[in-house]
N, CA, C and O atoms as CSV, one atom per row, in Angstrom:
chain,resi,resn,atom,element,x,y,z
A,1,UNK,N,N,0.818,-1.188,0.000
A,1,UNK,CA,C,0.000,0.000,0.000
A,1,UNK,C,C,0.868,1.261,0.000
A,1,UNK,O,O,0.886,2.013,-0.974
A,2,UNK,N,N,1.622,1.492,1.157
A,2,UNK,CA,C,2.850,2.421,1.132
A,2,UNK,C,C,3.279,3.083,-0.539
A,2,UNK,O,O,3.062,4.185,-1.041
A,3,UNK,N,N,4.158,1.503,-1.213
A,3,UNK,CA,C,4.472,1.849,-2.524
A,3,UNK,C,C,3.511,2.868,-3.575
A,3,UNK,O,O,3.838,3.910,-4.144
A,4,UNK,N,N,1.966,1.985,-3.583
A,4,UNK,CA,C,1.410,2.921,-4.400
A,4,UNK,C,C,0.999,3.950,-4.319
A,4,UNK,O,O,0.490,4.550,-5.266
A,5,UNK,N,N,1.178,4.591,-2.664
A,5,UNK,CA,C,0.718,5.581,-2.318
A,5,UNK,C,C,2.297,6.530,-3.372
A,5,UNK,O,O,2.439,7.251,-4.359
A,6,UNK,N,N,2.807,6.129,-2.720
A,6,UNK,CA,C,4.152,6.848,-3.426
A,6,UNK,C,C,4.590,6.981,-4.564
A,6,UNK,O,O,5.383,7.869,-4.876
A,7,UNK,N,N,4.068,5.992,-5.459
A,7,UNK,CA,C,4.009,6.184,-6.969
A,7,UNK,C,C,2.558,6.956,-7.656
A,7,UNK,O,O,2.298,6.998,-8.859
A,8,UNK,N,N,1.765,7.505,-6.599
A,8,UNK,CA,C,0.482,7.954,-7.175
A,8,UNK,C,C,1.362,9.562,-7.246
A,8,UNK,O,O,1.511,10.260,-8.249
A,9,UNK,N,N,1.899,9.865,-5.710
A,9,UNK,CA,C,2.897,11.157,-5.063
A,9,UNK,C,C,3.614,11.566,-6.400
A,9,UNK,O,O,3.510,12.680,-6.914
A,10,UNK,N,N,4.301,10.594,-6.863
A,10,UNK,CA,C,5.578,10.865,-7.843
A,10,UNK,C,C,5.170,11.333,-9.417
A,10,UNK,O,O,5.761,12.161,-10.111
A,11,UNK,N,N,3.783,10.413,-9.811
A,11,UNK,CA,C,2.918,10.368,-10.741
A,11,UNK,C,C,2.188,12.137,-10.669
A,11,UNK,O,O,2.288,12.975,-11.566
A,12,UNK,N,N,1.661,12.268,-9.672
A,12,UNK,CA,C,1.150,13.922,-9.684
A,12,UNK,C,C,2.383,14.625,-9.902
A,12,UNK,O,O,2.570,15.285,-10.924
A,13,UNK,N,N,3.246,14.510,-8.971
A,13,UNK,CA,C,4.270,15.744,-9.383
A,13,UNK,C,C,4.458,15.719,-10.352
A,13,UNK,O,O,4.378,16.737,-11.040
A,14,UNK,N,N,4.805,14.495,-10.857
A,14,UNK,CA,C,5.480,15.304,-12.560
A,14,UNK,C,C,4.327,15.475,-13.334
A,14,UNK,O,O,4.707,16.269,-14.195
A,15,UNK,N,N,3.057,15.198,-13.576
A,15,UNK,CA,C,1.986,15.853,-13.684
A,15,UNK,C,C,2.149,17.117,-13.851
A,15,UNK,O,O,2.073,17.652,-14.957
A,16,UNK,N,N,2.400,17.755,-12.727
A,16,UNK,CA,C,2.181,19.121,-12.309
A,16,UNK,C,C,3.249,19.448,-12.785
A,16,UNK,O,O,2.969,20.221,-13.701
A,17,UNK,N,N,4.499,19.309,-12.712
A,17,UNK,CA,C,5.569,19.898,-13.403
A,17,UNK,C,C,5.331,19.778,-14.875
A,17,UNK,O,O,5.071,20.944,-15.172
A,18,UNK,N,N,5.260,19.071,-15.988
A,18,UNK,CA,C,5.345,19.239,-17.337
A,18,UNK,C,C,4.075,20.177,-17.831
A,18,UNK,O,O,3.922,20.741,-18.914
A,19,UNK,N,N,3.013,20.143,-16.389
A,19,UNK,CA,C,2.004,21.314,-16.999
A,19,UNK,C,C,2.214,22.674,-16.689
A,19,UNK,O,O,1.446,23.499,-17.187
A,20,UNK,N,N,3.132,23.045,-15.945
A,20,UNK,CA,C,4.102,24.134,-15.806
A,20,UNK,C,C,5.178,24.532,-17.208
A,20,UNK,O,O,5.422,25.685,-17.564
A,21,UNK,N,N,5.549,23.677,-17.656
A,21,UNK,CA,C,7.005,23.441,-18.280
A,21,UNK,C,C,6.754,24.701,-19.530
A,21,UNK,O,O,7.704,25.375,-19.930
A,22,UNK,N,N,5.331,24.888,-20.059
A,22,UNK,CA,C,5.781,25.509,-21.189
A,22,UNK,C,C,5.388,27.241,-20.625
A,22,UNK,O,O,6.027,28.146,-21.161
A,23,UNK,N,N,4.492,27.547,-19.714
A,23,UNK,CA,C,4.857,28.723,-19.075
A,23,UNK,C,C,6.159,29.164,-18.476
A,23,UNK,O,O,6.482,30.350,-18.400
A,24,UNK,N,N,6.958,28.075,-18.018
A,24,UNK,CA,C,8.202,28.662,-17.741
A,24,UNK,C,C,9.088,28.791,-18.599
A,24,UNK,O,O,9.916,29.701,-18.549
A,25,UNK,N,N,9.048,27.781,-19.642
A,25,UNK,CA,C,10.004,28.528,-21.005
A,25,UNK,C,C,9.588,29.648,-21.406
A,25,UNK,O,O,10.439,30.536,-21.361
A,26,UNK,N,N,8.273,30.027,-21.903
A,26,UNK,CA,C,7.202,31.445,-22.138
A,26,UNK,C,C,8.196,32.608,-20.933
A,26,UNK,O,O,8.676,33.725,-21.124
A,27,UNK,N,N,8.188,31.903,-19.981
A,27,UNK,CA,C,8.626,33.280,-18.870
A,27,UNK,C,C,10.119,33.263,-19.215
A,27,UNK,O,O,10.421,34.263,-19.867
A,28,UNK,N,N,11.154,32.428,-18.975
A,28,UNK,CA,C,12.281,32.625,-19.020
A,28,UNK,C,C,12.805,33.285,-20.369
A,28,UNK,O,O,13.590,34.232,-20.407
A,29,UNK,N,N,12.090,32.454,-21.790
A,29,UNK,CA,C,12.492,33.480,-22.811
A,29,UNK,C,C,12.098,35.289,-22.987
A,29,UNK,O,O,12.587,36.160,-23.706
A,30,UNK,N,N,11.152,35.306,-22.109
A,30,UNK,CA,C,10.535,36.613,-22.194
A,30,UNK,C,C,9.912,37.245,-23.050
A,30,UNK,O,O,10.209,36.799,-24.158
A,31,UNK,N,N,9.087,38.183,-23.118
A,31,UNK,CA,C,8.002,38.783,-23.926
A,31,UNK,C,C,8.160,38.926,-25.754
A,31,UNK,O,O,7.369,38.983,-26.696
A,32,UNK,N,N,9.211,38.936,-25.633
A,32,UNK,CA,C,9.958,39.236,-26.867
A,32,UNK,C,C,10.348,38.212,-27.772
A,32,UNK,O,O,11.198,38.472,-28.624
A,33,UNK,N,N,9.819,37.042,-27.695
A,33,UNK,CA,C,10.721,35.866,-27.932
A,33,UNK,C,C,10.089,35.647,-29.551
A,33,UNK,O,O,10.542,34.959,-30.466
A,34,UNK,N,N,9.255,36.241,-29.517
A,34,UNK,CA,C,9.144,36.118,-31.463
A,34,UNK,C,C,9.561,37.478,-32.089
A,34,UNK,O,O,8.876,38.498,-32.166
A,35,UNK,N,N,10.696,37.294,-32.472
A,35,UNK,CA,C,11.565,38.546,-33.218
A,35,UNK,C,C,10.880,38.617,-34.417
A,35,UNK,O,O,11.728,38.972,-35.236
A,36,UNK,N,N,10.008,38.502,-34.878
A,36,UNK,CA,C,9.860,38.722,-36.557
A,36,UNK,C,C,8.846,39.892,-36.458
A,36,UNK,O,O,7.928,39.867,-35.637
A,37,UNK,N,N,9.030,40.847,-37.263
A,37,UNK,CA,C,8.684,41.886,-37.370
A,37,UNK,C,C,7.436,42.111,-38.120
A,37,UNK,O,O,7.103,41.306,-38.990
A,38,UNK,N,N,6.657,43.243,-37.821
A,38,UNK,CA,C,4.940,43.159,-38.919
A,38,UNK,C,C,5.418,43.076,-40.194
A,38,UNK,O,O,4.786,42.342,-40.953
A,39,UNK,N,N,6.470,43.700,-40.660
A,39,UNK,CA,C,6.793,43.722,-41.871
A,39,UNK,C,C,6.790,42.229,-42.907
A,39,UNK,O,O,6.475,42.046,-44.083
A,40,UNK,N,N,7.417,41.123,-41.581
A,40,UNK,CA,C,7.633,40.036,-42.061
A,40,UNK,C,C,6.666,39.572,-42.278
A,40,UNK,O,O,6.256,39.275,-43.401
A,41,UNK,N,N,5.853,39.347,-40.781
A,41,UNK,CA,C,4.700,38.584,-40.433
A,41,UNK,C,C,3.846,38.676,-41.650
A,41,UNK,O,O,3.276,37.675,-42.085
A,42,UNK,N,N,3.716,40.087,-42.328
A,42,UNK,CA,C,2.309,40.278,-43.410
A,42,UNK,C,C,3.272,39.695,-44.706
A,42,UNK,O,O,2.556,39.192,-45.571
A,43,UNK,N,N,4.857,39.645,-45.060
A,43,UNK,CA,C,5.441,38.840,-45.938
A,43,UNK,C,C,5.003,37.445,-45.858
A,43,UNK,O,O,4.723,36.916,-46.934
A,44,UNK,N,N,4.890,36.748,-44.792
A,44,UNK,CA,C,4.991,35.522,-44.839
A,44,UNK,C,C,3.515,34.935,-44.870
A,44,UNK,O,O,3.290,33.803,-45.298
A,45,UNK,N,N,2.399,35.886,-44.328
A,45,UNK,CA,C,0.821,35.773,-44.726
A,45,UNK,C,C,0.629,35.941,-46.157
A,45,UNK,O,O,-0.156,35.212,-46.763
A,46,UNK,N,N,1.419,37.025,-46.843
A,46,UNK,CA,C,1.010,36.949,-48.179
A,46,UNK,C,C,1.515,35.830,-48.981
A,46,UNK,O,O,0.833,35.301,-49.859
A,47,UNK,N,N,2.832,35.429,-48.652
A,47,UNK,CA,C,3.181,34.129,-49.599
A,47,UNK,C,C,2.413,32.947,-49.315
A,47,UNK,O,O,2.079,32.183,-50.220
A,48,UNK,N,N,2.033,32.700,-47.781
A,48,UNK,CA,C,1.408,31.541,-47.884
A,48,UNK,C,C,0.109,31.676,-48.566
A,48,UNK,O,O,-0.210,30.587,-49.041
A,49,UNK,N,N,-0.837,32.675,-48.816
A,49,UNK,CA,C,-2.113,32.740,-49.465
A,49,UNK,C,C,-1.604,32.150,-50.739
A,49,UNK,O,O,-2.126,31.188,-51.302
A,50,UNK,N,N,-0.156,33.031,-51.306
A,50,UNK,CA,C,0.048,32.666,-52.779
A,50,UNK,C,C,0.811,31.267,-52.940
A,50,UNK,O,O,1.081,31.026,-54.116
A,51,UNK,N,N,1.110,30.551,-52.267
A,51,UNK,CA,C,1.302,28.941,-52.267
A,51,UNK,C,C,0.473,28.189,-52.018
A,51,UNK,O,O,0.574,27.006,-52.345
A,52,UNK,N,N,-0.923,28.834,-51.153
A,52,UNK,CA,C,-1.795,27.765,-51.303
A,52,UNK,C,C,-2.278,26.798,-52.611
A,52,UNK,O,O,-2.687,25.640,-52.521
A,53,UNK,N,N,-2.154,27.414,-53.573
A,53,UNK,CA,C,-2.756,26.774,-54.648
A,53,UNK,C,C,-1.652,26.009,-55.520
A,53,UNK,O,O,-1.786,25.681,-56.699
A,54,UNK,N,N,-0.434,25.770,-54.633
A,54,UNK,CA,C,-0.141,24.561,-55.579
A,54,UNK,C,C,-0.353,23.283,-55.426
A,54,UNK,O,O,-0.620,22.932,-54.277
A,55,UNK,N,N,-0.305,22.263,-56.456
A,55,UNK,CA,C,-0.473,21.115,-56.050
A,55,UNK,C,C,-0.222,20.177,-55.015
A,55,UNK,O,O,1.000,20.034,-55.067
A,56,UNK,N,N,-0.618,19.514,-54.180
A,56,UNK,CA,C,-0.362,19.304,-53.187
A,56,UNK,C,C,-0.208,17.493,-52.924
A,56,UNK,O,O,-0.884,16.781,-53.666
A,57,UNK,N,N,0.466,16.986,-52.125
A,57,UNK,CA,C,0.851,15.131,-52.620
A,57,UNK,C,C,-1.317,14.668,-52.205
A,57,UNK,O,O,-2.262,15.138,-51.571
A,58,UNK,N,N,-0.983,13.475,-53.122
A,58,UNK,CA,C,-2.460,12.534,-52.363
A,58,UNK,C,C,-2.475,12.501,-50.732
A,58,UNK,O,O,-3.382,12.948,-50.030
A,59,UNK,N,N,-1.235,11.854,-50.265
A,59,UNK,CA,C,-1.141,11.690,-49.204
A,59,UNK,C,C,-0.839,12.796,-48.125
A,59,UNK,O,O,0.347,12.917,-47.820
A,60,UNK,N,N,-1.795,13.657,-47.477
A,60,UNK,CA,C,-1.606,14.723,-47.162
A,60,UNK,C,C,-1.322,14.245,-45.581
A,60,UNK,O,O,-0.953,15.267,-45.003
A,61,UNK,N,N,-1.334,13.377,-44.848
A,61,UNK,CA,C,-0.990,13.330,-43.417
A,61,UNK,C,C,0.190,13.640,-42.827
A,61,UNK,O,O,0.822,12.613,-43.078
A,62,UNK,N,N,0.898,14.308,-42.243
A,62,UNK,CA,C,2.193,15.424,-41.900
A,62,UNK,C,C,3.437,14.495,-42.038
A,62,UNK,O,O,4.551,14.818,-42.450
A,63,UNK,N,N,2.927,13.021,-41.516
A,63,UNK,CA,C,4.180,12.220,-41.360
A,63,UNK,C,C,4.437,11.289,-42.920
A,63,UNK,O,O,5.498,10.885,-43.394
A,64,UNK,N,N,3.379,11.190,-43.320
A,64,UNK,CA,C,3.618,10.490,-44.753
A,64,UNK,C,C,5.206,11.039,-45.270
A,64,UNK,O,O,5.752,12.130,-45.106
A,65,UNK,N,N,5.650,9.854,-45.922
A,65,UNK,CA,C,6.561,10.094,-46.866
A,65,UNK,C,C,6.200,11.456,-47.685
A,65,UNK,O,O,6.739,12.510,-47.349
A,66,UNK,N,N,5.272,11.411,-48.772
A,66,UNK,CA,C,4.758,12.149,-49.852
A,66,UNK,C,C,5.036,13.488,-48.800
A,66,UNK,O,O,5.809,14.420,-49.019
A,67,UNK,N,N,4.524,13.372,-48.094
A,67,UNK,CA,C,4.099,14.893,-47.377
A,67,UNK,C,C,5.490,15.642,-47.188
A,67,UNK,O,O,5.607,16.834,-47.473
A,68,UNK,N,N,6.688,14.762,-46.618
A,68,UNK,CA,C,7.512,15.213,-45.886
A,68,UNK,C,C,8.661,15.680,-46.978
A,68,UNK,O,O,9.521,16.554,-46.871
A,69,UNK,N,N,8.277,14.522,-48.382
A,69,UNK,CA,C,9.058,15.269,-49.360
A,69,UNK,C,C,8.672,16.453,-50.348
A,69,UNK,O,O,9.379,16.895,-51.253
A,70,UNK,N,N,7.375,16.881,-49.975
A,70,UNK,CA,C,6.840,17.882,-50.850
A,70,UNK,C,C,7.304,18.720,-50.438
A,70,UNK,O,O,7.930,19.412,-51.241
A,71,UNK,N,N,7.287,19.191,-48.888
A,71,UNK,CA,C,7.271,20.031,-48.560
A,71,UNK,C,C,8.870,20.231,-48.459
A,71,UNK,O,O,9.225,21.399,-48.300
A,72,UNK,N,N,9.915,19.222,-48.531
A,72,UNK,CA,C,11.242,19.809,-48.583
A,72,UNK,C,C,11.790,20.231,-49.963
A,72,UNK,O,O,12.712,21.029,-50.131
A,73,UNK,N,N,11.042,19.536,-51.007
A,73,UNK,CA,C,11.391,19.667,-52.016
A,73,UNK,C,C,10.528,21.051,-52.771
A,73,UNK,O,O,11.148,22.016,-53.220
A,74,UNK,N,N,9.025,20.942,-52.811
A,74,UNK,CA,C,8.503,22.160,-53.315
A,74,UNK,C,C,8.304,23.125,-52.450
A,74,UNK,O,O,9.065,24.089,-52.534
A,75,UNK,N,N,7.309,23.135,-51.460
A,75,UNK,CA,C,6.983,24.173,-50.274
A,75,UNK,C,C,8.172,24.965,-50.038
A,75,UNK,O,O,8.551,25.894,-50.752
A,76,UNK,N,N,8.758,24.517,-48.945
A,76,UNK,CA,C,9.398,25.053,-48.414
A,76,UNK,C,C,10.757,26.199,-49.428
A,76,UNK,O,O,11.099,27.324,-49.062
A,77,UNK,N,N,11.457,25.224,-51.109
A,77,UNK,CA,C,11.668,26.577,-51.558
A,77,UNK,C,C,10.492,27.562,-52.232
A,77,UNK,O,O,10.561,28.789,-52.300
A,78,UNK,N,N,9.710,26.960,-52.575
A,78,UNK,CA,C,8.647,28.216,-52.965
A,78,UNK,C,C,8.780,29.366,-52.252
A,78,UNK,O,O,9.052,30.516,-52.600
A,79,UNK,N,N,8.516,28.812,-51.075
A,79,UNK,CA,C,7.977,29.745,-49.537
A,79,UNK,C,C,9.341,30.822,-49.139
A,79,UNK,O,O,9.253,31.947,-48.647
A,80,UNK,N,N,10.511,30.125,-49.499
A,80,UNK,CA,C,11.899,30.903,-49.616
A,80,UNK,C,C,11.934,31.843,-50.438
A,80,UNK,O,O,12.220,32.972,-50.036
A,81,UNK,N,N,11.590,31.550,-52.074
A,81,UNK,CA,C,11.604,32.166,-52.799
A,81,UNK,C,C,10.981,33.177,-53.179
A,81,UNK,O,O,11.381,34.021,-53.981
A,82,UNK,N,N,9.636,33.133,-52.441
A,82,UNK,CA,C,8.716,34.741,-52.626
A,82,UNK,C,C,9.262,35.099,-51.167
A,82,UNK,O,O,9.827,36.184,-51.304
A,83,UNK,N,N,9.332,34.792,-50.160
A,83,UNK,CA,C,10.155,35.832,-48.987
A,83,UNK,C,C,11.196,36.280,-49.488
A,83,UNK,O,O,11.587,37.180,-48.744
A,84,UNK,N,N,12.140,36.108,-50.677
A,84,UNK,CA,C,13.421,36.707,-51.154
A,84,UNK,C,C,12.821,37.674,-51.940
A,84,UNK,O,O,12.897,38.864,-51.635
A,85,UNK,N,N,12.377,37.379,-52.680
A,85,UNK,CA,C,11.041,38.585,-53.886
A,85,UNK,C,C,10.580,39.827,-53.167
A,85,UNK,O,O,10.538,40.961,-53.644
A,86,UNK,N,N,10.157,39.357,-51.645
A,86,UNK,CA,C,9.129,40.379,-51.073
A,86,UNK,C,C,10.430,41.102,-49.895
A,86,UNK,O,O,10.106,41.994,-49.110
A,87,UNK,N,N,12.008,40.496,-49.957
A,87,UNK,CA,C,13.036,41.207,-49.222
A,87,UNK,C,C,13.244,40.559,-47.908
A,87,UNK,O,O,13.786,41.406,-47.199
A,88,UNK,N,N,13.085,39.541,-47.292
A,88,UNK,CA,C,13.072,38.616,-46.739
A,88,UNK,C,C,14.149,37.708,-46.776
A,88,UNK,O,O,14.096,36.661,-46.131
């Protein structure tokens, strides 16, 4: 009885700690921790509107093969390439 009392003890704490964990990174990096500027932010809203419409694999689930090479192979330079266009 003892034991499971003590593994229920050990079981909450870290509970409670990993539901802490991402407010304290939030606090320790501080207010500031997304450097990208409006300038960017509305760069990188406008390219993604204008990449939405390319073709996209069958297999759209994040971990698929198809998925993971589209996006290294097309997406991601597309997405480079109009942020260089727009000064980025």
């Amino acid at each position: 009885m003892r034991h499971n009392i003590n593994i229920l003890l050990i079981g909450i704490l870290c509970f409670g700690l990993s539901g802490c964990y991402e407010s304290l990174v939030r606090f320790w990096n501080g207010p500031g921790w997304d450097f990208s500027s409006e300038a960017e932010k509305k760069a990188k809203q406008e390219c993604f509107e204008e990449l939405r419409s390319l073709p996209r694999p069958k297999n759209e689930y994040i971990g698929s093969k198809e998925m993971q090479d589209w996006l290294g192979e097309v997406y991601i330079p597309a997405r480079n390439e109009c942020l260089r266009k727009k000064g980025f």
